[in-house]
C-alpha positions as CSV (number, residue, x, y, z in Angstrom):
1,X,-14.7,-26.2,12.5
2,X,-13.6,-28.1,15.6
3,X,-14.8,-30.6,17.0
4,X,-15.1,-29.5,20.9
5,X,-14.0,-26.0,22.1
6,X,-9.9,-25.0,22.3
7,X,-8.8,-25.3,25.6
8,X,-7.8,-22.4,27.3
9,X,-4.5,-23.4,28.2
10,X,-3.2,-24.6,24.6
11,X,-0.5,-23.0,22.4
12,X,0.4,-23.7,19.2
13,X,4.3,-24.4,18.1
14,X,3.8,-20.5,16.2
15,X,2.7,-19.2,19.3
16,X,5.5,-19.9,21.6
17,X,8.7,-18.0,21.5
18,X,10.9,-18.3,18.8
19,X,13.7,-19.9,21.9
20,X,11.3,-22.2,22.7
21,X,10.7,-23.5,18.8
22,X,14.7,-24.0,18.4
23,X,14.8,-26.0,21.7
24,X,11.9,-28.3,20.4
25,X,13.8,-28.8,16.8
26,X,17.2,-29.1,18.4
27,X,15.7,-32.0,20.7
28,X,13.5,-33.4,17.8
29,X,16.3,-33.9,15.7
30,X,18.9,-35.4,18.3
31,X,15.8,-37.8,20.2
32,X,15.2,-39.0,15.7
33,X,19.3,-39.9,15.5
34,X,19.3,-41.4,18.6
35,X,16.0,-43.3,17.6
36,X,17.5,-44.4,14.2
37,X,20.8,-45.8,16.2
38,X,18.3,-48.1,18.2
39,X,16.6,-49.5,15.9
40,X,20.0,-50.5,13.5
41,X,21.5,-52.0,16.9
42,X,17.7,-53.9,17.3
43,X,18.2,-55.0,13.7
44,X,22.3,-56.1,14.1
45,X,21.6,-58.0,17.4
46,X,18.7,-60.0,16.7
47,X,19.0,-60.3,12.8
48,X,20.4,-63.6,11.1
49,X,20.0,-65.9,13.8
50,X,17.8,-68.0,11.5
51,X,20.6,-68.3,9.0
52,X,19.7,-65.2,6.9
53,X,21.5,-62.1,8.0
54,X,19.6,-59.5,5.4
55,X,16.5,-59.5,7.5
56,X,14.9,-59.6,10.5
57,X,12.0,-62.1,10.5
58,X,9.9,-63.5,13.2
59,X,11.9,-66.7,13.9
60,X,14.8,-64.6,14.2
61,X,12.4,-62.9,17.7
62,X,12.0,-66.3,18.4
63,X,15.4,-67.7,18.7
64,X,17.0,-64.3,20.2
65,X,14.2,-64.5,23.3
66,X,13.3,-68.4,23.6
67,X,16.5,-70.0,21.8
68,X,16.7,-73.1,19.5
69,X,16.9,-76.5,19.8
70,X,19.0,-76.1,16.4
71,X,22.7,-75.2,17.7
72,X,24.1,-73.7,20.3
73,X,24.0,-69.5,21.4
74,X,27.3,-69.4,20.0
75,X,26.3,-71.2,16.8
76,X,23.7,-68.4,16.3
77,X,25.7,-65.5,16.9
78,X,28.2,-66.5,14.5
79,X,25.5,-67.3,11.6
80,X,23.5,-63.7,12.6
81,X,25.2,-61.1,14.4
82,X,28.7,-61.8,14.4
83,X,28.9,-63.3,10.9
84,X,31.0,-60.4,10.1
85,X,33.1,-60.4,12.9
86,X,35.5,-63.2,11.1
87,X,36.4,-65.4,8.7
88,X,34.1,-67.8,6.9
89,X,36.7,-70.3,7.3
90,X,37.3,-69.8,10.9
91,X,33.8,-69.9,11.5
92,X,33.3,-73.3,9.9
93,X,36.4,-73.9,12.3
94,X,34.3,-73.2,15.7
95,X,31.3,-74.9,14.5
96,X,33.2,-78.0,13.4
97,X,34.7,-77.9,16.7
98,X,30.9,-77.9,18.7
99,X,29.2,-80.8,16.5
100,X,32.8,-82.5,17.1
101,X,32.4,-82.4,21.2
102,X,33.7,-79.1,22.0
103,X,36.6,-80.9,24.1
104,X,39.6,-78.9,25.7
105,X,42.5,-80.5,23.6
106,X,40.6,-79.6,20.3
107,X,39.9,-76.0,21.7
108,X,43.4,-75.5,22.8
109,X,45.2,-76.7,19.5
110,X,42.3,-75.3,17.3
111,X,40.0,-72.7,18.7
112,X,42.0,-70.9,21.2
113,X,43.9,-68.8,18.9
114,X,40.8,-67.8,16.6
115,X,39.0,-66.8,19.7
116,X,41.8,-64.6,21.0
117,X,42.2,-62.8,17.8
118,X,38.8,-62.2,16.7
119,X,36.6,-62.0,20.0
120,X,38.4,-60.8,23.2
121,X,38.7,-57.9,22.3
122,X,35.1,-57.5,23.3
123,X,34.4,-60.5,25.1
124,X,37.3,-60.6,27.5
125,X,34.8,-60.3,30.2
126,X,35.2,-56.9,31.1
127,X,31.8,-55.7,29.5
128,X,29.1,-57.0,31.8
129,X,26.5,-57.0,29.3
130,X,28.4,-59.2,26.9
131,X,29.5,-63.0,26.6
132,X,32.8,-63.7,28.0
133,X,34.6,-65.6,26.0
134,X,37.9,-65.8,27.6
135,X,39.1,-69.8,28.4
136,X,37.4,-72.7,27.7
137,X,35.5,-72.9,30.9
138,X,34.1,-69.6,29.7
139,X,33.4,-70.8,26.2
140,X,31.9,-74.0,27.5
141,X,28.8,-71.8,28.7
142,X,28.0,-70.6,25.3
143,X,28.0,-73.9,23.4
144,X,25.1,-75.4,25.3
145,X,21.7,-76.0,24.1
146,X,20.8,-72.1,22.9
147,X,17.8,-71.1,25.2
148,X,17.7,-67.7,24.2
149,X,18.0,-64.7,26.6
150,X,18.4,-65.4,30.5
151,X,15.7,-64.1,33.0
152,X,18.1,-62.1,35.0
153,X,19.6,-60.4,31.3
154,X,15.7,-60.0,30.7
155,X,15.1,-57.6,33.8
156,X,18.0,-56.3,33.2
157,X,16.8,-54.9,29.9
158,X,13.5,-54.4,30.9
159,X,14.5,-51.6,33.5
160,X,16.4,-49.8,31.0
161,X,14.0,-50.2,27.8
162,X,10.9,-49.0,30.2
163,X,12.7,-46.0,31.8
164,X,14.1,-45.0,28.4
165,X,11.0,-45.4,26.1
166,X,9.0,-43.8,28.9
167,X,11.3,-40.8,29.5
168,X,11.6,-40.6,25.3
169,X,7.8,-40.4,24.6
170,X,7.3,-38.5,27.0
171,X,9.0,-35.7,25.9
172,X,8.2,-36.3,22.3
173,X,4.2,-36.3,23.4
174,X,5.3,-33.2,25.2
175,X,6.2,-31.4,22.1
176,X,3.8,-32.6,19.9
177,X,0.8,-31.7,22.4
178,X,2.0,-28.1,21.2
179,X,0.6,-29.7,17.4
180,X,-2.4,-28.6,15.9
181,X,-4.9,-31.7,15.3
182,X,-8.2,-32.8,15.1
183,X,-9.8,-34.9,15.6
184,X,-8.8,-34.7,19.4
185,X,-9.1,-37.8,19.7
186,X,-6.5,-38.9,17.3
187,X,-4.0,-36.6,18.5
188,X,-4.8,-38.6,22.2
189,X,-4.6,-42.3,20.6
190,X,-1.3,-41.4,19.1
191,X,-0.1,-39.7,22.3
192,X,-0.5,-42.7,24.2
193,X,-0.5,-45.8,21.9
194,X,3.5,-45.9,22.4
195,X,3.1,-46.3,26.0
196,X,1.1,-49.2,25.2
197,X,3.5,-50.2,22.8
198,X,6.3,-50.5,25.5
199,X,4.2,-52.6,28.3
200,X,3.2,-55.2,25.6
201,X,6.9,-55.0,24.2
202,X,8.6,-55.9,27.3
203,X,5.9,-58.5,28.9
204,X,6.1,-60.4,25.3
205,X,9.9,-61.2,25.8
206,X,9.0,-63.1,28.8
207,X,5.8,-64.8,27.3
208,X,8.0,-65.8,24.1
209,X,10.1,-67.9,25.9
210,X,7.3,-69.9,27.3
211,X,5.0,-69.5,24.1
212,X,6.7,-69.0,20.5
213,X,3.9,-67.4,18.7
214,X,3.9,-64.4,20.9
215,X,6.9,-62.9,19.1
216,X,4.4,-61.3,16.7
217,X,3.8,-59.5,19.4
218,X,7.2,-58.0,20.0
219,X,7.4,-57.0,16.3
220,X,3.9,-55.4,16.3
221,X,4.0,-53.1,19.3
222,X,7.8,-52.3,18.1
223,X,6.3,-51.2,14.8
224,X,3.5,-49.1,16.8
225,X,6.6,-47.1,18.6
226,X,8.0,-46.5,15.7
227,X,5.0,-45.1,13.9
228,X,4.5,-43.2,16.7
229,X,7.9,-41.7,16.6
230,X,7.9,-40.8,13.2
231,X,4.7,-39.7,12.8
232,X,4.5,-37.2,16.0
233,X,8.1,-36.2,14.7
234,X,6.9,-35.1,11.0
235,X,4.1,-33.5,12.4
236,X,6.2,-31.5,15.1
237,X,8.6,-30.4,13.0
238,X,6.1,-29.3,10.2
239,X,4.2,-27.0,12.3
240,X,7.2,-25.5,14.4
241,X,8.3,-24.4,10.9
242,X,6.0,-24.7,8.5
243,X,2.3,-25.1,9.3
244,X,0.2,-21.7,8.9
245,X,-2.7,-21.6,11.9
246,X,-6.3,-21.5,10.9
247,X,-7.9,-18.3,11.2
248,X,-10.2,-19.0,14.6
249,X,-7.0,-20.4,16.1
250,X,-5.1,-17.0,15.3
251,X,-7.8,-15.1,17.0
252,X,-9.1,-16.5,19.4
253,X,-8.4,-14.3,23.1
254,X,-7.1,-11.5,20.6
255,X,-4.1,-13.1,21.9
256,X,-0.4,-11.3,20.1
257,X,1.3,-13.9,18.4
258,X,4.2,-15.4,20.2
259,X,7.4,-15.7,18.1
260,X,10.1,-13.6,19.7
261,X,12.1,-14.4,23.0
């Protein structure tokens, strides 16, 4: 029926108290609404930055972590991201100004104004993790050659995606341990394959700006994660609820069923 022994120190979802089942949904449910967020900021922030804003494709990884020697940063973010942000017409405006030289007197009688009404109010420099646009020496930075994200931006992520993966797969391979599943050995490869899904996530940002191709990479072990997430979180939530436990798992030990407390 199984295919090694039950170890001694496993309980399933039905058997834990009934407190302990409503603190697992409550934090299954938060953990999948925080995980959906993510991904649709992953999908706004790198999307369109190969001229086609429905989709995220792999030249869209490529530009947002090695650049393009097509336009400039802030030519991509206005043509993906921010392509919302503003008017067509004052977009065509910017651009227009960059291929024409992006000089001070053109950005002072043309550019300025557009810029003060449509983008400081997030990029007025007060948001360390965003572009400041304020002045033209600001600006200037932006309208160089686009070489995608900046080493120190990339460790800066890095930190924060590897604590925050970790710490959120750890707690949903804590609940889902709880899951009854065999073969064990499946349950193990899914408990851990997310892990490997983050180191090969965060060391391909850094080898697709040196080597293009490796962006499959990104989108591959970001696809694992999310697998991973959904599948351990259908799975958990069945069997907290749902799932009725196989006869030699309801006897074993003579043990009293654990529902209430």
């Amino acid at each position: 029926m199984t295919d090694r022994p039950i170890h001694r120190m496993y309980l399933h979802f039905q058997e834990l108290p009934l407190s302990r089942r409503f603190l697992y949904t409550g934090t299954l449910l938060v953990l999948a609404a925080g995980y959906a967020f993510a991904l649709l900021y992953i999908y706004t922030s790198h999307s369109g930055h190969d001229g086609n804003a429905i989709t995220l494709s792999f030249q869209d990884i490529v530009i947002a972590y090695s650049g393009s020697d097509e336009g400039t940063r802030l030519e991509s973010a206005l043509h993906g991201p921010m392509s919302g942000m503003l008017p067509r017409q004052d977009i065509v405006k910017i651009v227009k100004w960059i291929n024409d030289g992006a000089t001070k007197a053109d950005y002072e009688s043309n550019v300025s104004t557009v810029i003060d009404r449509y983008c400081l109010s997030c990029h007025d420099g007060s948001n360390p993790h965003l572009s400041n646009l304020d002045g033209y020496e600001n600006l200037k930075t932006v309208v160089d050659r686009d070489t995608g994200m900046d080493i120190f931006t990339l460790v800066r992520v890095s930190h924060i995606h590897l604590f925050g993966l970790t710490f959120i797969f750890f707690i949903m391979g804590l609940i889902f341990s709880h899951a009854f599943l065999r073969p064990v050995w499946f349950k193990c490869a899914v408990v851990i394959a997310p892990f490997i899904g983050i180191a090969v996530d965060v060391s391909s940002w850094y080898i697709t700006k040196l080597f293009n191709p490796f962006a499959v990479f990104v989108m591959i072990s970001g696809a694992l994660m999310a697998a991973c997430f959904a599948y351990m979180w259908v799975v958990s939530l069945y069997q907290i609820w749902f799932y009725k436990m196989p006869d030699y798992l309801t006897e074993r030990d003579a043990r009293p069923n654990r529902t209430i407390g």
